[in-house]
N, C-alpha and C positions, 0 to 999 in steps of 0.2 A: 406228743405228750399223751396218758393215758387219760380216758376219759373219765376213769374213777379217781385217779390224781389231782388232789385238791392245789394252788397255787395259795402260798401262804399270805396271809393278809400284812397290810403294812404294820400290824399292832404284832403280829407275832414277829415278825422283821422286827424288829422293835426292842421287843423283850428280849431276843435271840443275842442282839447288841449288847443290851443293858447286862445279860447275862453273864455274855464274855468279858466285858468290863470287868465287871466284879469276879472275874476269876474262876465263875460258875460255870459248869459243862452245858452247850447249847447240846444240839439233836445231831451235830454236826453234817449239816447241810451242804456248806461250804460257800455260802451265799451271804457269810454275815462280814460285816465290813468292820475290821480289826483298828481300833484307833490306835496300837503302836506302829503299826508298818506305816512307811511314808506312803503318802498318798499323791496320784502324780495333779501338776499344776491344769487349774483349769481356764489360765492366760493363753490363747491361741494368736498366734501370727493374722496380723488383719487379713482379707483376701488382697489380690492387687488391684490397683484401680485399676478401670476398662481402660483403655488406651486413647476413648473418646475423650476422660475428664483430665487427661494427665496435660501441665499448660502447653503453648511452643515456645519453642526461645526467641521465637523472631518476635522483635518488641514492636515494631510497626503494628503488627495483627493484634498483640495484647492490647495497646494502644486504641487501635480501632473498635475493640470489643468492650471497651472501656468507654468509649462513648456512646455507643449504643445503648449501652446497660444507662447511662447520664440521658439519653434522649429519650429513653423507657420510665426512668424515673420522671424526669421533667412530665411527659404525658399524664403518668400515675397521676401525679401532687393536683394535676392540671383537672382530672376525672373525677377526684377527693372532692377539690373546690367547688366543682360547679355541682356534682351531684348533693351538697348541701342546701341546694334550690329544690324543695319539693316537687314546681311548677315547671325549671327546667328537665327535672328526670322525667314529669307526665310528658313532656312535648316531644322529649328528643331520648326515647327509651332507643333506637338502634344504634343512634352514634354512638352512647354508651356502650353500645356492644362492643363497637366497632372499634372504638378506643381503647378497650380488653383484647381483643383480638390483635390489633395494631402493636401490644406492647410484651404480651405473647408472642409473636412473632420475634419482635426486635429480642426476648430473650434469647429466642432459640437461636438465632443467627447469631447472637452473641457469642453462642457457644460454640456454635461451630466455628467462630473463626478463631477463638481462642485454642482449638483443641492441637491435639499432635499429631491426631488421626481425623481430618475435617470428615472424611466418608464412614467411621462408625460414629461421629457424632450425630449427622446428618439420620443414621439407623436410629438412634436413640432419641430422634424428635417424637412429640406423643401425637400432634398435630399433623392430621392423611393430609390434607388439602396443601399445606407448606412442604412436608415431606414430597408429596408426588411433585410438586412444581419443582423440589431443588433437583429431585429424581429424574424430572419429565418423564414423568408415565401416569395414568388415570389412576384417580382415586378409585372408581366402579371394578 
């Protein structure tokens, strides 16, 4: 573009429209968008899922992932409870970590066993430390 070539503002974009609407001669740019002509849709095709989130058919595994996600729960409800004790959270602040962490985990293993592809679910963990252990290789 030249550098003395101004870019038209959105209010002249604008007018340019209103213009052609009303059957008035814009500058003819060719840049103004015609409300007779169809306009194409702006619904696109979802992407597809990665192949980690799509389920298995093997129902044993759904099953198994199923209870994990129920023993992750059960911990949560379990974490909820006690962390209503002011006196409990001052005493035992890592178990509560530990209890986040414990149920973190049990998601992601959930996922992985549910997936169709268990080794890009395993890539799609966000957690080094579980990733490298299902990996066996160092987090460093």
């Amino acid at each position: 573009m030249d550098k003395g070539a101004r870019v038209p503002s959105f209010w002249t974009k604008a007018a340019r429209i209103a213009a052609d609407l009303h059957g008035k001669s814009g500058d003819g740019d060719g840049d103004v968008i015609r409300a007779d002509l169809p306009r194409p849709s702006i619904r696109r095709e979802p992407p597809p899922l990665p192949r980690a989130t799509v389920l298995t058919d093997d129902q044993l595994r759904l099953r198994l992932a199923e209870e994990l996600e129920y023993a992750r729960r059960m911990l949560t409800a379990m974490g909820d409870e006690l962390s209503s004790d002011a006196l409990v959270i001052s005493r035992h602040p890592a178990e509560f970590q530990t209890v986040d962490i414990v149920c973190q985990m049990l998601g992601h293993i959930a996922a992985v066993i549910r997936s169709s592809d268990p080794p890009s679910a395993v890539d799609a963990i966000g957690m080094k430390a579980l990733k490298a252990r299902l990996l066996r290789r160092n987090v460093l």
